[in-house]
N, C-alpha and C positions, 0 to 999 in steps of 0.2 A: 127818789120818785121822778117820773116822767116829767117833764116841762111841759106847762101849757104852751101850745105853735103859739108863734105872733100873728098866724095867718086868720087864728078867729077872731082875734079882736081887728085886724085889720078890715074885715067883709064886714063886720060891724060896727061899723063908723056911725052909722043915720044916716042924716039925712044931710045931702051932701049940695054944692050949685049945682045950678042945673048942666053947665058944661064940663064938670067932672066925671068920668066914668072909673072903674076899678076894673082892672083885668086881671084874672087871676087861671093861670095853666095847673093841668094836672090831667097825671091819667086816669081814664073814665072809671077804673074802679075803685078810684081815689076818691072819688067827689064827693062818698058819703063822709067821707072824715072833717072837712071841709065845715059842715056846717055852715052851709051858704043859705042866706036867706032866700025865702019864695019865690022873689022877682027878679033873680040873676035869669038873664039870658047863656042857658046852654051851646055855644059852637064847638062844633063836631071839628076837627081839625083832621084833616088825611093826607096822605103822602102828595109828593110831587103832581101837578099835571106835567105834559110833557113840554108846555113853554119853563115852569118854574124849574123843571130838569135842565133847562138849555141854560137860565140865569146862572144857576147853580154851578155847572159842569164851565161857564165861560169866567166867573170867576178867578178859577184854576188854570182854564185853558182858552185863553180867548178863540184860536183859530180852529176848535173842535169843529168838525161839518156838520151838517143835519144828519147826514146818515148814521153816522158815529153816535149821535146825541140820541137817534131814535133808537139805536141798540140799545144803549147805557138807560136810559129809561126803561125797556122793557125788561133786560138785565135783572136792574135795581128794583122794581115792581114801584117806583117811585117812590120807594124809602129814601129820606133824608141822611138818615146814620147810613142806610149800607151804600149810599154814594158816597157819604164822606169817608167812611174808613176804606171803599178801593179807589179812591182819589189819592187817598193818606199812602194806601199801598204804592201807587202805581210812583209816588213820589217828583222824581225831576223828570220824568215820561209818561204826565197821563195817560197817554195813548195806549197804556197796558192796563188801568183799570177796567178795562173790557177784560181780559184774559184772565183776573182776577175771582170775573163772576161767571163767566162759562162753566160748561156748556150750557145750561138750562136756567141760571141764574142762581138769585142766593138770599138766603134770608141771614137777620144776623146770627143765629144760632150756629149758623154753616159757617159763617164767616169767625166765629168763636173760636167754632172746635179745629177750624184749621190753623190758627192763630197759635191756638195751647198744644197740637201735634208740631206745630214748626216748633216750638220751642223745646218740647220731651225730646224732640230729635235733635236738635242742638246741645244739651244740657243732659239725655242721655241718662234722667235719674228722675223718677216720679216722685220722691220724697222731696228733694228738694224742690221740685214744681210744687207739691204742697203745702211745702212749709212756709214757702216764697210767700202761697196765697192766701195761707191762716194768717200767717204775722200783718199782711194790708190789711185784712176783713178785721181781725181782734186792734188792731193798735188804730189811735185816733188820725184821722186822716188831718193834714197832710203829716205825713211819717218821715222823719230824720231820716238817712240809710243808713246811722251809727245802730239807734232805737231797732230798726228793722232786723239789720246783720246780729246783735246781742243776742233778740228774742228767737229768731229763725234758724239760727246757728249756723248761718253763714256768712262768707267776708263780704265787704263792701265793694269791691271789684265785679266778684258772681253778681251779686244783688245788680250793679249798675246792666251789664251784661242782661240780665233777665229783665230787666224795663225796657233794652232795646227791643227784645224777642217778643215783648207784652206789647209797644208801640202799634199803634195809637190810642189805644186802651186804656194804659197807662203811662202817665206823664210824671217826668221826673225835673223837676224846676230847683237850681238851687240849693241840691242838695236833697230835697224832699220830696216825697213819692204822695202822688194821687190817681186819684180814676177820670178819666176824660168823660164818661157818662153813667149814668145808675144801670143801663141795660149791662155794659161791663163789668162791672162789679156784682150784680146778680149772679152774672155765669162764674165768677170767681167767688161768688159765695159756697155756690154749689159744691164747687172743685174744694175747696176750702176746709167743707164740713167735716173729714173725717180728722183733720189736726187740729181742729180750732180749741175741744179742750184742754191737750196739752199746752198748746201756744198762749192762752190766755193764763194756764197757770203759772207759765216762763214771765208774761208781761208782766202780772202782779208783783212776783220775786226782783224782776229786772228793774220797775220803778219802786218798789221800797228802798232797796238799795241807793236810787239816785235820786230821792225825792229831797233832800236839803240840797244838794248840789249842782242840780240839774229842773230848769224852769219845765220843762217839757215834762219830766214825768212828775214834778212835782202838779202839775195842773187836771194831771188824770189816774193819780196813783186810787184816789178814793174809789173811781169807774170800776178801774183794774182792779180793784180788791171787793165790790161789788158781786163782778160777774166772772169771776174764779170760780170756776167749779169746787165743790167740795171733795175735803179727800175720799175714798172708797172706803167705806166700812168696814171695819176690822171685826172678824169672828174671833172672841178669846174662849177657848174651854176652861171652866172653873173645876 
């Protein structure tokens, strides 16, 4: 069964001193989950203006000009994520995360799908871009790249290889593979969907087999055997 979040007994504390507030983020059409009591104060939170653009962008680049900064603002429609990931792009040369969101600018979606084209064209096999993306979505994040490479049915060199081509999307720390945001991992849901119920049948098999031997799938072999699809129906004629 589902877990109850910590987050509704957290908003339901009572009554609290008087100098303590609670602050609690989420997207708007999140809040009815939430279960927030009457008297929470709603803030609308919206993209950059164009000084929190300048803070933002000097960060990275202290000597950006105004001109430059008033581009990348307009660019960016003063989204926070899609400055950050053409900042992430433009790497040890800011000055190219402009080129990044031309001509007309970019949403993250744009910024996705050129992401998942540079890599089909690098790697040159859409199977393995999907299997890549079933095996992240099905397996419990943050994912081994041993865990990964078993379930995906690829080596752990490829694997390393396609987290550069997924960068800054996905982050690979230590060995183990995550998502740098939830909007990323949506788009990699989507892409995802048409492997996912093979790949979780592969994960179920992959950690019964290693679940005395192995701390990792012993901690989610039960998940994995959960949400296995079941086999396909057999017609016998009697």
């Amino acid at each position: 069964p589902q877990e109850r979040s910590f987050v509704h007994d957290f908003v339901a504390l009572g009554e609290l001193p008087r100098n303590v507030r609670l602050v609690v983020t989420a997207r708007t059409g999140r809040l009815r989950m939430l279960d927030l009591p009457h008297d929470f104060a709603a803030i609308a939170m919206t993209g950059f203006t164009r000084d929190e653009t300048a803070m933002h962008v000097r960060e990275f680049w202290s000597d950006a000009s105004d001109a430059w900064i008033d581009d990348f603002d307009y660019l960016s429609h003063g989204n926070p994520r899609v400055q950050r990931y053409a900042l992430d792009y433009a790497g040890a040369e800011p000055a190219r995360a402009l080129d990044h969101l031309r001509p007309h600018g970019k949403d993250l979606e744009q910024i996705f799908r050129e992401q998942l084209e540079y890599a089909r064209d690098k790697v040159g096999s859409d199977e393995d871009i999907r299997a890549f993306c079933a095996g992240l979505i099905a397996l419990p994040r943050p994912v081994p790249i041993s865990d990964l490479a078993a379930v995906a049915g690829l080596n752990e060199a490829y694997i390393r290889d396609l987290c550069a081509d997924f960068a800054p999307g996905v982050r690979l720390t230590n060995g183990s593979i995550g998502f740098a945001d939830e909007d990323f991992e949506h788009f990699v849901r989507t892409e995802a969907e048409p492997q996912l119920g093979p790949i979780q049948s592969r994960m179920a098999d992959h950690f019964l087999r290693r679940h005395r031997s192995d701390a990792y799938a012993a901690a989610h072999v039960a998940e994995a055997l959960l949400v296995r699809p079941p086999p396909e129906a057999q017609v016998v004629s009697v």
